[in-house]
Biotite code that builds the C-alpha atoms (Angstrom):
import biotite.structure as struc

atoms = struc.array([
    struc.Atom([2.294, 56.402, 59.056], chain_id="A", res_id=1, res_name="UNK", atom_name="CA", element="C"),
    struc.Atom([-0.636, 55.955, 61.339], chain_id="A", res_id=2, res_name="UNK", atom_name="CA", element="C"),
    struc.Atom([-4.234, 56.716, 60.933], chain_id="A", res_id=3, res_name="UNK", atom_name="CA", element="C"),
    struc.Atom([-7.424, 56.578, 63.424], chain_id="A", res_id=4, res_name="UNK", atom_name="CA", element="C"),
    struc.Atom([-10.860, 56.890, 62.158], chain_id="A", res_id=5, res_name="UNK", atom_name="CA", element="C"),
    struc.Atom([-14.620, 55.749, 61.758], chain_id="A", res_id=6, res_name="UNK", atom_name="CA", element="C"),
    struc.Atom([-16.017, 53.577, 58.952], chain_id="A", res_id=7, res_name="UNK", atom_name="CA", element="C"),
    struc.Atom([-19.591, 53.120, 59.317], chain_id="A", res_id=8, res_name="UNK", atom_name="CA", element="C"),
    struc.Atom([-21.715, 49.736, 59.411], chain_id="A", res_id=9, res_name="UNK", atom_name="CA", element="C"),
    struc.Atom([-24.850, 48.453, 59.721], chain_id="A", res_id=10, res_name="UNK", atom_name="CA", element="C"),
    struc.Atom([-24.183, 48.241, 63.263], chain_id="A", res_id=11, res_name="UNK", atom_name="CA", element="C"),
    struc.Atom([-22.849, 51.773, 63.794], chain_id="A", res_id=12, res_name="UNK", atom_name="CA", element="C"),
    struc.Atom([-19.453, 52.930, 63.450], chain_id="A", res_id=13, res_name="UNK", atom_name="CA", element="C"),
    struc.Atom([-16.594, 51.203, 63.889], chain_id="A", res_id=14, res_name="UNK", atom_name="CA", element="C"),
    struc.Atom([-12.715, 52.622, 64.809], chain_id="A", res_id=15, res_name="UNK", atom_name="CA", element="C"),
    struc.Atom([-10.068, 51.447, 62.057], chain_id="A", res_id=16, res_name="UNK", atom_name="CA", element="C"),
    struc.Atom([-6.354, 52.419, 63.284], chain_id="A", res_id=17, res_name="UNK", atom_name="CA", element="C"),
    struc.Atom([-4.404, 51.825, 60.106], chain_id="A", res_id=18, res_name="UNK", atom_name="CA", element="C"),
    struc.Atom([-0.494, 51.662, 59.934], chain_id="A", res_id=19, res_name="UNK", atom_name="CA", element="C"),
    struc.Atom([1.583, 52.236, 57.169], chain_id="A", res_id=20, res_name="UNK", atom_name="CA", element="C"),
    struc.Atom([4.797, 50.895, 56.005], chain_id="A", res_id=21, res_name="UNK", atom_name="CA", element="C"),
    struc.Atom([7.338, 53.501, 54.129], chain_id="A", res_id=22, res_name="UNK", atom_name="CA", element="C"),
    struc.Atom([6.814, 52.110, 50.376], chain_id="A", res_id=23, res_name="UNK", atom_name="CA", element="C"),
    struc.Atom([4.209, 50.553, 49.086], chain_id="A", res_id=24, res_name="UNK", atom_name="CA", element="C"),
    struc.Atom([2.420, 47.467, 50.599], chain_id="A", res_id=25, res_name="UNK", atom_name="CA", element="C"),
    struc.Atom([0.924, 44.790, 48.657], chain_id="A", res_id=26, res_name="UNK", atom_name="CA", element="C"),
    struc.Atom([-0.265, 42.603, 51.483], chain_id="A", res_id=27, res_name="UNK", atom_name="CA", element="C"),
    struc.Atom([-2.889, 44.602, 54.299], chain_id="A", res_id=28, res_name="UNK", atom_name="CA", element="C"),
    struc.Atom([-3.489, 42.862, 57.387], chain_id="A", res_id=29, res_name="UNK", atom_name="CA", element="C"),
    struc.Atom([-6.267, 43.356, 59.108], chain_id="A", res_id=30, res_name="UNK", atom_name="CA", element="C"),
    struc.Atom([-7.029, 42.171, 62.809], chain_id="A", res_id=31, res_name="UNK", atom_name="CA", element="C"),
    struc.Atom([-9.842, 42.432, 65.294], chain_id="A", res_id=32, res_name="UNK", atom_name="CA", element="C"),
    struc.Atom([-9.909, 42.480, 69.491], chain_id="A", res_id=33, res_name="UNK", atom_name="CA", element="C"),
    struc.Atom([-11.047, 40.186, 71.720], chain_id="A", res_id=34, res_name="UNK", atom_name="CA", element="C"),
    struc.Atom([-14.480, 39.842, 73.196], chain_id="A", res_id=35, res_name="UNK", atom_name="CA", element="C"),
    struc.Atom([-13.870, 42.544, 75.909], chain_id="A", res_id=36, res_name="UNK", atom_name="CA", element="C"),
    struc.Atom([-10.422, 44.001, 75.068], chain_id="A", res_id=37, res_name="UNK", atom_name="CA", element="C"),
    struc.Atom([-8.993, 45.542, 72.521], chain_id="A", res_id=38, res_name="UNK", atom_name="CA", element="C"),
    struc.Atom([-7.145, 47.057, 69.302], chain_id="A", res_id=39, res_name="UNK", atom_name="CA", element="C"),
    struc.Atom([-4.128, 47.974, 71.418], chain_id="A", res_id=40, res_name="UNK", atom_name="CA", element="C"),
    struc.Atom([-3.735, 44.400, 73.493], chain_id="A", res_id=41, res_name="UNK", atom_name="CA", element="C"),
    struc.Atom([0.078, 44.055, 73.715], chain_id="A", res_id=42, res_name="UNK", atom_name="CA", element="C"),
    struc.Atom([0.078, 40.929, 71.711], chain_id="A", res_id=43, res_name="UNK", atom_name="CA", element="C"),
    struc.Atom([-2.409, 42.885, 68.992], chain_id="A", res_id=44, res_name="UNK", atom_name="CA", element="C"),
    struc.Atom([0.265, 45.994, 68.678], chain_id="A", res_id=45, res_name="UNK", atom_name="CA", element="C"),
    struc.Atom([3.410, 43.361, 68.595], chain_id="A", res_id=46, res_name="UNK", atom_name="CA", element="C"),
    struc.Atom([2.046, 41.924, 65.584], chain_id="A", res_id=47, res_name="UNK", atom_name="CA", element="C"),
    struc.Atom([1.525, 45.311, 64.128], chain_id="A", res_id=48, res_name="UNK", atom_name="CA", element="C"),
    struc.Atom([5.016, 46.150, 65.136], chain_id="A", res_id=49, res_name="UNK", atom_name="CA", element="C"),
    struc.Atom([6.318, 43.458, 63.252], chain_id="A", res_id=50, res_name="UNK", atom_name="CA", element="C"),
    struc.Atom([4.353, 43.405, 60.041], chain_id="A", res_id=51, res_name="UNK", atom_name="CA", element="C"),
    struc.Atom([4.658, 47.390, 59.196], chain_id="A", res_id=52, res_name="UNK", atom_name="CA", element="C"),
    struc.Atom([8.451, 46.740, 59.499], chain_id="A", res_id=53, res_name="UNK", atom_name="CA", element="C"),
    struc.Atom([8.341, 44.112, 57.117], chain_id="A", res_id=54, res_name="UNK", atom_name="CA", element="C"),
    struc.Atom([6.501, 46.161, 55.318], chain_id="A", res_id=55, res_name="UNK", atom_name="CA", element="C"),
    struc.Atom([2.724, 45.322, 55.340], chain_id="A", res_id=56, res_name="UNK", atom_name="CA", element="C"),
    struc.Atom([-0.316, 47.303, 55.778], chain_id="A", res_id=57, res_name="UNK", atom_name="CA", element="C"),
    struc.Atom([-1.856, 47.007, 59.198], chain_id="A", res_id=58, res_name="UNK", atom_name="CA", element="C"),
    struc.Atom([-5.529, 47.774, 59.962], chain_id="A", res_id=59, res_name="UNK", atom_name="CA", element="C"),
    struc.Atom([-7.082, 47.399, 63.430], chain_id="A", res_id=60, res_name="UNK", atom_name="CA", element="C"),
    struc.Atom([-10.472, 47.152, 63.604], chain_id="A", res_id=61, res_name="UNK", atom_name="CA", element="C"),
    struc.Atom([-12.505, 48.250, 66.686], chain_id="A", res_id=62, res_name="UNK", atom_name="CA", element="C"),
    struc.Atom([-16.241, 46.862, 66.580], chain_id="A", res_id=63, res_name="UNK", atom_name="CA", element="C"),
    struc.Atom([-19.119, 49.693, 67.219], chain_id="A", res_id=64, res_name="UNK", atom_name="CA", element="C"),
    struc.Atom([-19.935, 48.370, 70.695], chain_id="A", res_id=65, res_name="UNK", atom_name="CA", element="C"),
    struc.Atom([-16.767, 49.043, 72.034], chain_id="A", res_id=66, res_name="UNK", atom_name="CA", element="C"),
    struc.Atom([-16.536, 52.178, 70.121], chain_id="A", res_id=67, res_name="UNK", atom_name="CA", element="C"),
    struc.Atom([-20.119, 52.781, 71.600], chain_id="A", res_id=68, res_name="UNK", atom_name="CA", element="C"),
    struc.Atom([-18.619, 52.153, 75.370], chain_id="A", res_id=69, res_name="UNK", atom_name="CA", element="C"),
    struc.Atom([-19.955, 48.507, 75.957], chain_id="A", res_id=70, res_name="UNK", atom_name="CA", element="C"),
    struc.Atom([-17.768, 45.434, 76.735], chain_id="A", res_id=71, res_name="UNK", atom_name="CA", element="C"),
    struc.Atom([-20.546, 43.105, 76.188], chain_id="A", res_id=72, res_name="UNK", atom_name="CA", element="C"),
    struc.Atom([-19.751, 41.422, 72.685], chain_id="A", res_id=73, res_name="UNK", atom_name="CA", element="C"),
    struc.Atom([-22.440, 41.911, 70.027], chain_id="A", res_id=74, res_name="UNK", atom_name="CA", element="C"),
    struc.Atom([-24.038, 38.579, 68.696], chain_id="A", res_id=75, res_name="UNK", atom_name="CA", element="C"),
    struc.Atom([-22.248, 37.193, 66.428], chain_id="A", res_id=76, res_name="UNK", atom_name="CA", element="C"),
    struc.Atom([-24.150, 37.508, 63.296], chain_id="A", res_id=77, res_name="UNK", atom_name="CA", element="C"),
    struc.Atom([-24.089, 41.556, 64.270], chain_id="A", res_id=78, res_name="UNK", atom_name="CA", element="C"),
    struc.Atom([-20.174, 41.253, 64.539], chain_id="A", res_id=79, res_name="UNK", atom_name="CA", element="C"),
    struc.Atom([-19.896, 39.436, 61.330], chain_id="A", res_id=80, res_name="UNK", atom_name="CA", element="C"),
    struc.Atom([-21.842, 42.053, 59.579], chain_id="A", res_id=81, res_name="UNK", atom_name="CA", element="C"),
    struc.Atom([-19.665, 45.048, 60.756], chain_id="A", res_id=82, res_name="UNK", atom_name="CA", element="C"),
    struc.Atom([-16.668, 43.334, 59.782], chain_id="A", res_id=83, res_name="UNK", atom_name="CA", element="C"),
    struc.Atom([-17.741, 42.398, 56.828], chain_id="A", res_id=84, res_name="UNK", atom_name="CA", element="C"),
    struc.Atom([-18.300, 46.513, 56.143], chain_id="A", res_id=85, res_name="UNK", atom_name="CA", element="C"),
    struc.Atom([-15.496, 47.720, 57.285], chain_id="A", res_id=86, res_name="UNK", atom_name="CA", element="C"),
    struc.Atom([-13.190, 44.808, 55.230], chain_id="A", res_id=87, res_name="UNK", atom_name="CA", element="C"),
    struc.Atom([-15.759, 46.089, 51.980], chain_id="A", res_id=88, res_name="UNK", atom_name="CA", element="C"),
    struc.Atom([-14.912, 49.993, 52.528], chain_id="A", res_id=89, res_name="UNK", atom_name="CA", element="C"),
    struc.Atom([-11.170, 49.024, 53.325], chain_id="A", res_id=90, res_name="UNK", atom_name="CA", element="C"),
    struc.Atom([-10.808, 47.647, 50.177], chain_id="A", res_id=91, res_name="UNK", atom_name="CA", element="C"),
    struc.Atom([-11.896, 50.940, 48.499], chain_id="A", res_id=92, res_name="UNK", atom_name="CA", element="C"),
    struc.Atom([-9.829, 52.787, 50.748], chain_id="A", res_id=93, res_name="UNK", atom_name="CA", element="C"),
    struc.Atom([-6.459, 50.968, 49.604], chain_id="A", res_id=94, res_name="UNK", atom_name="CA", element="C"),
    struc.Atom([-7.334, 49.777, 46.155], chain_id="A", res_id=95, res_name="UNK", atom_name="CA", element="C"),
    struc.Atom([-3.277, 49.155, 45.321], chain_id="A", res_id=96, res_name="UNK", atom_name="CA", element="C"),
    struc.Atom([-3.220, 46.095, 47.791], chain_id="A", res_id=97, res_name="UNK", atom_name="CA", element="C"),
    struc.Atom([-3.829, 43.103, 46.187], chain_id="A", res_id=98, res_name="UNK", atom_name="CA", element="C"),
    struc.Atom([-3.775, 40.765, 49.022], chain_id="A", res_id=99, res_name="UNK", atom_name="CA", element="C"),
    struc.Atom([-5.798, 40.553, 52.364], chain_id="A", res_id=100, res_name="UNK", atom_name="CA", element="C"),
    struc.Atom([-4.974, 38.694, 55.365], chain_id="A", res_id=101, res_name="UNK", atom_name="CA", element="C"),
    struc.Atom([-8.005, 38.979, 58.448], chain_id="A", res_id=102, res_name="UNK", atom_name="CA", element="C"),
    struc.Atom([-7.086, 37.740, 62.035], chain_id="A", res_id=103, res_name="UNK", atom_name="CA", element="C"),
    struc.Atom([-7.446, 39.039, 65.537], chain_id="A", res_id=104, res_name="UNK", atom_name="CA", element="C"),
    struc.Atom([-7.531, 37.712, 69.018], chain_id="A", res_id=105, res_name="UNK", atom_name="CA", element="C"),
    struc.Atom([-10.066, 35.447, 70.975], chain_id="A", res_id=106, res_name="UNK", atom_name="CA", element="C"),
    struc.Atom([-13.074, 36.685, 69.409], chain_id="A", res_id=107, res_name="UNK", atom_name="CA", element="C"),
    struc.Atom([-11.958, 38.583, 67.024], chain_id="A", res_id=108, res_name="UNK", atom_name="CA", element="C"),
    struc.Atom([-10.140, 35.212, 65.330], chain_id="A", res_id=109, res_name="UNK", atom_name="CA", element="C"),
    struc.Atom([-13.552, 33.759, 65.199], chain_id="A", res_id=110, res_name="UNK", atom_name="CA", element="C"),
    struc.Atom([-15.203, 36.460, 63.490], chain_id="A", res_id=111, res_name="UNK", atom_name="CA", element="C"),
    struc.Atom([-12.055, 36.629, 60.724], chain_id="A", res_id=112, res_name="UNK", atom_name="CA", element="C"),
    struc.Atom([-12.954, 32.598, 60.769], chain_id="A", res_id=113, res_name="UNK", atom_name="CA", element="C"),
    struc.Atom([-16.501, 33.115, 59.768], chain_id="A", res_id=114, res_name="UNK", atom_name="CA", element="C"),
    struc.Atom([-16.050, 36.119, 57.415], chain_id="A", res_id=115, res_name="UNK", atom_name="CA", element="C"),
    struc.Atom([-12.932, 35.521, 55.821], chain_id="A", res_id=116, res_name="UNK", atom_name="CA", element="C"),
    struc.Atom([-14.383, 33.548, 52.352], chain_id="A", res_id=117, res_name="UNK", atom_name="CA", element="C"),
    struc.Atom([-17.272, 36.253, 51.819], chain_id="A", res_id=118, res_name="UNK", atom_name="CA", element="C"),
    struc.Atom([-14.382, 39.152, 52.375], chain_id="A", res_id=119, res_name="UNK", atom_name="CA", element="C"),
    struc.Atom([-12.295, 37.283, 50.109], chain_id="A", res_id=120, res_name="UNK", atom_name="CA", element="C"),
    struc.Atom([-9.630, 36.895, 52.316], chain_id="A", res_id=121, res_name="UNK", atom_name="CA", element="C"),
    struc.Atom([-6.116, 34.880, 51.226], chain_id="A", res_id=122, res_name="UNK", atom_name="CA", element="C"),
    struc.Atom([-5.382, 33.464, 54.718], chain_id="A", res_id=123, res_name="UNK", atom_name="CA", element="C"),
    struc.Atom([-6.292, 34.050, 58.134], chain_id="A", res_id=124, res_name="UNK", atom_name="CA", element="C"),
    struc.Atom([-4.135, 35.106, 61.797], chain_id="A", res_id=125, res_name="UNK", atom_name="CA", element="C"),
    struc.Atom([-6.136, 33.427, 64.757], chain_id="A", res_id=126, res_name="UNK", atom_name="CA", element="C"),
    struc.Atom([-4.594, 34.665, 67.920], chain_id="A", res_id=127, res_name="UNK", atom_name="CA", element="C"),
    struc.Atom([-5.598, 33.034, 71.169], chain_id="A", res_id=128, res_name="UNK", atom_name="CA", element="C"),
    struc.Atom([-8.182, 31.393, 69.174], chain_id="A", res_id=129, res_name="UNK", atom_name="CA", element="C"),
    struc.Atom([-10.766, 30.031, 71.439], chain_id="A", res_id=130, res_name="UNK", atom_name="CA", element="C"),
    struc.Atom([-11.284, 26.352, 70.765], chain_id="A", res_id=131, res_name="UNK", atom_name="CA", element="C"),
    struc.Atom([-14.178, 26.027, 73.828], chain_id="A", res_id=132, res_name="UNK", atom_name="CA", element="C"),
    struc.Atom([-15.204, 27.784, 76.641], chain_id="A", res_id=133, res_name="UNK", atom_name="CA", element="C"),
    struc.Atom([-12.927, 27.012, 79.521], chain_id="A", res_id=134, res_name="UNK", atom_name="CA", element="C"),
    struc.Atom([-14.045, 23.699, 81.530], chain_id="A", res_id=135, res_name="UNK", atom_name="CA", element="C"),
    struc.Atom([-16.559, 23.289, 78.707], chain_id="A", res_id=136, res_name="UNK", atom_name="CA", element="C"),
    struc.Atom([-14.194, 21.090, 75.828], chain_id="A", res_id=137, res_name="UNK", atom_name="CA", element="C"),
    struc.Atom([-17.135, 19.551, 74.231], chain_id="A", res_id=138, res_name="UNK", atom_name="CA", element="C"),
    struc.Atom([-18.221, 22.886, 73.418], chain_id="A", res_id=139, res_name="UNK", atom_name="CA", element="C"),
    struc.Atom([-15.765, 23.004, 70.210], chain_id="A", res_id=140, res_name="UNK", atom_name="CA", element="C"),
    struc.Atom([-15.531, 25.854, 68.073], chain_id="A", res_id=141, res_name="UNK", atom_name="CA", element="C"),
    struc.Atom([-13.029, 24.110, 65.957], chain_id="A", res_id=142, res_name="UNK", atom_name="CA", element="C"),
    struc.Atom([-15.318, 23.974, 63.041], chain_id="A", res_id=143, res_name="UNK", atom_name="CA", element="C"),
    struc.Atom([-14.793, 27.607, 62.206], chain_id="A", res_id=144, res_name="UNK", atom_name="CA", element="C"),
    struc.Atom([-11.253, 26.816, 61.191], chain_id="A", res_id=145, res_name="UNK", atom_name="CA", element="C"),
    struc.Atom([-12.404, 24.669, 58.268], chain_id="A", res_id=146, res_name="UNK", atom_name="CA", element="C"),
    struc.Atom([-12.591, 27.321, 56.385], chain_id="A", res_id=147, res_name="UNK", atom_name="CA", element="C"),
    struc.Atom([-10.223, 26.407, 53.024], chain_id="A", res_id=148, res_name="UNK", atom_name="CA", element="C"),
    struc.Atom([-8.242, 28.744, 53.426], chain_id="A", res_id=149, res_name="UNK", atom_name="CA", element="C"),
    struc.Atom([-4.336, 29.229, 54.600], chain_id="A", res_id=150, res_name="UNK", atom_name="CA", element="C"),
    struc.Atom([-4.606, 29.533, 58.575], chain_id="A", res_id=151, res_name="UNK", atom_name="CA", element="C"),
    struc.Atom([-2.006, 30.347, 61.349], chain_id="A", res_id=152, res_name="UNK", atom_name="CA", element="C"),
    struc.Atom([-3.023, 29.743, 65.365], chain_id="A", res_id=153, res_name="UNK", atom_name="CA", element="C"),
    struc.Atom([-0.977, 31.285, 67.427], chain_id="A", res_id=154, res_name="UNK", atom_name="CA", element="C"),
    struc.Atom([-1.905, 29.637, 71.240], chain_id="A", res_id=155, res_name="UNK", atom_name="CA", element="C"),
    struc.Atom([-0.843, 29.548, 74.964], chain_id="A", res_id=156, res_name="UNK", atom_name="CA", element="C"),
    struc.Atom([0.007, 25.934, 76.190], chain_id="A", res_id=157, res_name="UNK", atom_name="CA", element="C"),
    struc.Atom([-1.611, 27.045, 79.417], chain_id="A", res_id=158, res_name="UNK", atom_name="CA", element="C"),
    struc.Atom([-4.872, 28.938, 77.739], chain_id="A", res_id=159, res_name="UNK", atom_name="CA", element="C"),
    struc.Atom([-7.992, 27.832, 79.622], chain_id="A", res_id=160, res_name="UNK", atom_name="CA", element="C"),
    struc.Atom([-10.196, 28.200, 76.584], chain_id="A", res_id=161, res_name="UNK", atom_name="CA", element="C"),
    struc.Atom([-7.802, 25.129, 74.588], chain_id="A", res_id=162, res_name="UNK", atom_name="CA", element="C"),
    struc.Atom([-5.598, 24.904, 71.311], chain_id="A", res_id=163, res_name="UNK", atom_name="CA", element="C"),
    struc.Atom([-7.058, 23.501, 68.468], chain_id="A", res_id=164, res_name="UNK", atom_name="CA", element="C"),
    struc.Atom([-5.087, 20.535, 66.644], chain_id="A", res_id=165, res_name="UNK", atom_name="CA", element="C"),
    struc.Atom([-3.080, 21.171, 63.597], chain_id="A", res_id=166, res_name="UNK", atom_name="CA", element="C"),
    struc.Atom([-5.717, 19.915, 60.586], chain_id="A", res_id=167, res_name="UNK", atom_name="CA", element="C"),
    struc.Atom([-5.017, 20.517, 56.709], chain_id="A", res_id=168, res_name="UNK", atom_name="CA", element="C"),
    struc.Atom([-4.326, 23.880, 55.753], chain_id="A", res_id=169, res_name="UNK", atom_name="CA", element="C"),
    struc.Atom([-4.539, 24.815, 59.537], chain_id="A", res_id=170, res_name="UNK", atom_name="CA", element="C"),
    struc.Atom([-0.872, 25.737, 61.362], chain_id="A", res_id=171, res_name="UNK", atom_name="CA", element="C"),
    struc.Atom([-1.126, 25.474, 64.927], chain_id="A", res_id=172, res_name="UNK", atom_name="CA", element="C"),
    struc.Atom([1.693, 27.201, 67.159], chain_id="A", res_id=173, res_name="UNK", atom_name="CA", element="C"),
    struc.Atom([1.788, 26.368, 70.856], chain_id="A", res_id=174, res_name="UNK", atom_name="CA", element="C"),
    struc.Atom([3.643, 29.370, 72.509], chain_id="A", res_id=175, res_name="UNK", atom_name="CA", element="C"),
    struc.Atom([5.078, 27.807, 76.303], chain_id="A", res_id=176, res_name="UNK", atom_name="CA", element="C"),
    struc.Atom([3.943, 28.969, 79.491], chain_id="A", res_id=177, res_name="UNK", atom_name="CA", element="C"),
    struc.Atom([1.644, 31.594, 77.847], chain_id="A", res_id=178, res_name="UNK", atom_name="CA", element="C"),
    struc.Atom([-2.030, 31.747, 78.766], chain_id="A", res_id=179, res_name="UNK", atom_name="CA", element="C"),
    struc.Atom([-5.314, 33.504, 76.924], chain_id="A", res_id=180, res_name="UNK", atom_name="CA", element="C"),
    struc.Atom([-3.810, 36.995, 76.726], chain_id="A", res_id=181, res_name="UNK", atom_name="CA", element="C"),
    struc.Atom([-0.625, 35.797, 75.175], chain_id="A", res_id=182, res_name="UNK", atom_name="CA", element="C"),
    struc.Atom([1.228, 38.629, 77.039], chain_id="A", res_id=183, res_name="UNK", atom_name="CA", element="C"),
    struc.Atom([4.587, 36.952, 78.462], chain_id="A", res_id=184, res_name="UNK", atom_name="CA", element="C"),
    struc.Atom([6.240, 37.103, 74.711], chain_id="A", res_id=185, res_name="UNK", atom_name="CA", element="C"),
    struc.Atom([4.208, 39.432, 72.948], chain_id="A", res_id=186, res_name="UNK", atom_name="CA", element="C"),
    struc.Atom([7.090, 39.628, 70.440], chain_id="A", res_id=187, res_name="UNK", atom_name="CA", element="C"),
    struc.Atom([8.055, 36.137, 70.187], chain_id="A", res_id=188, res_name="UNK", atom_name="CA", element="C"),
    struc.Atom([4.409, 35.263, 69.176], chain_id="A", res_id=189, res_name="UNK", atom_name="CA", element="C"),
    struc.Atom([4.825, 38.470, 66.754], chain_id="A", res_id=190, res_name="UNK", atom_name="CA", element="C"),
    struc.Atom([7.256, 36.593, 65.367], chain_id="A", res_id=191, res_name="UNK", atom_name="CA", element="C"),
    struc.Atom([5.703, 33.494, 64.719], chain_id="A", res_id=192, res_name="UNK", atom_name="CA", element="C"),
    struc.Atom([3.339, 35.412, 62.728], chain_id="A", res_id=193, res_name="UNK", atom_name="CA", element="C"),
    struc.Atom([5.772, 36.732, 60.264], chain_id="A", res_id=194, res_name="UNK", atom_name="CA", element="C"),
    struc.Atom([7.435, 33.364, 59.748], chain_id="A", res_id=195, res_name="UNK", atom_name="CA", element="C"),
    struc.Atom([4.037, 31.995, 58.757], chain_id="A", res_id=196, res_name="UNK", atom_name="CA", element="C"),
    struc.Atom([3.909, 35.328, 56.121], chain_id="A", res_id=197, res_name="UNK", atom_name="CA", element="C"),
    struc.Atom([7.308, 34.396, 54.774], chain_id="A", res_id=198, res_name="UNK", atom_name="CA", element="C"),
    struc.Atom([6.426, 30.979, 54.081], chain_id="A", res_id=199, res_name="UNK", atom_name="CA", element="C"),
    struc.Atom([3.420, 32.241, 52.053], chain_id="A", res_id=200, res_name="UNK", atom_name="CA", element="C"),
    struc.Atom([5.449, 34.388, 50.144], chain_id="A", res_id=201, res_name="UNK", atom_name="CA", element="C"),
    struc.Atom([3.184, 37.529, 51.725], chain_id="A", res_id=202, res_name="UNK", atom_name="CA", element="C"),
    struc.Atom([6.172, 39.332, 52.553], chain_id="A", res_id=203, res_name="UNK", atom_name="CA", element="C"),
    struc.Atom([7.437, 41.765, 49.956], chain_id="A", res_id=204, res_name="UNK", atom_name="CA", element="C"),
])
């Protein structure tokens, strides 16, 4: 069962496309777009795909400047914040799930990354997760994976922007021949996603 609507922030209102499996889901997962993409990237709806049929909750979040026509990302203090609303009013909107998973692609990994403690998040899904700007490696973003909690990155061996290393807690996946947009085996890399699930036991 699918559902497409508006949760307000701080920041103005952001699009949530939920999914719904038949029974009842105990685990929502909820991912964000990239910097100047989207909730319906092929990789992004594979994953959805995936997780409704194994019966988890699936919430895409657009953020209010692409639901307000820009492709310019918002700072990222202004992302965090409308996340960080939308992840508060989810939870009132689905108050039998008693675990949440946050993830997303490129930039919308990073902002799970950040948020994910304060949302009280059990794990995190970084897609395409953006170690550095491309040509720029000392530039690492790697940091924002420390975050204590139970991570999957799901990478192309061939993305520009790099592949983090696997560290504690931190499960790195290097999907061949694939690049940023992870689009040659959207479902494969689906599927490395629900493996990861299974081994957490966050698969009913």
């Amino acid at each position: 069962m699918g559902r497409s609507d508006e949760i307000e922030t701080p920041r103005g209102p952001a699009r949530v496309d939920t999914d719904l499996p038949t029974g009842p889901a105990s685990t929502l997962l909820v991912l964000g777009h990239g910097a100047g993409g989207g909730v319906d990237a092929p990789d992004l709806l594979a994953v959805r795909d995936a997780a409704v049929d194994a019966g988890l909750a699936v919430a895409r979040v657009t953020q209010p400047y692409r639901v307000a026509g820009r492709r310019a990302p918002a700072p990222a203090g202004q992302l965090d914040e409308a996340w960080t609303a939308v992840l508060t009013a989810l939870r009132q909107r689905h108050p039998g799930v008693s675990r949440w998973v946050v993830g997303g692609r490129s930039s919308g990994a990073r902002v799970a990354c950040r948020t994910a403690g304060a949302v009280g998040a059990a794990g995190i899904v970084a897609r395409a997760f953006p170690l550095h700007p491309p040509g720029r490696p000392e530039r690492s973003r790697a940091a924002e994976l420390a975050t204590g909690l139970p991570t999957l990155v799901v990478n192309g061996d061939r993305d520009p922007f790099g592949a983090p290393d696997p560290a504690p807690g931190v499960d790195v996946v290097l999907r061949p021949g694939e690049r940023h947009d992870l689009r040659r085996d959207p479902a494969g890399a689906a599927g490395e996603v629900l493996r990861w699930l299974r081994t957490r036991g966050w698969v009913d």
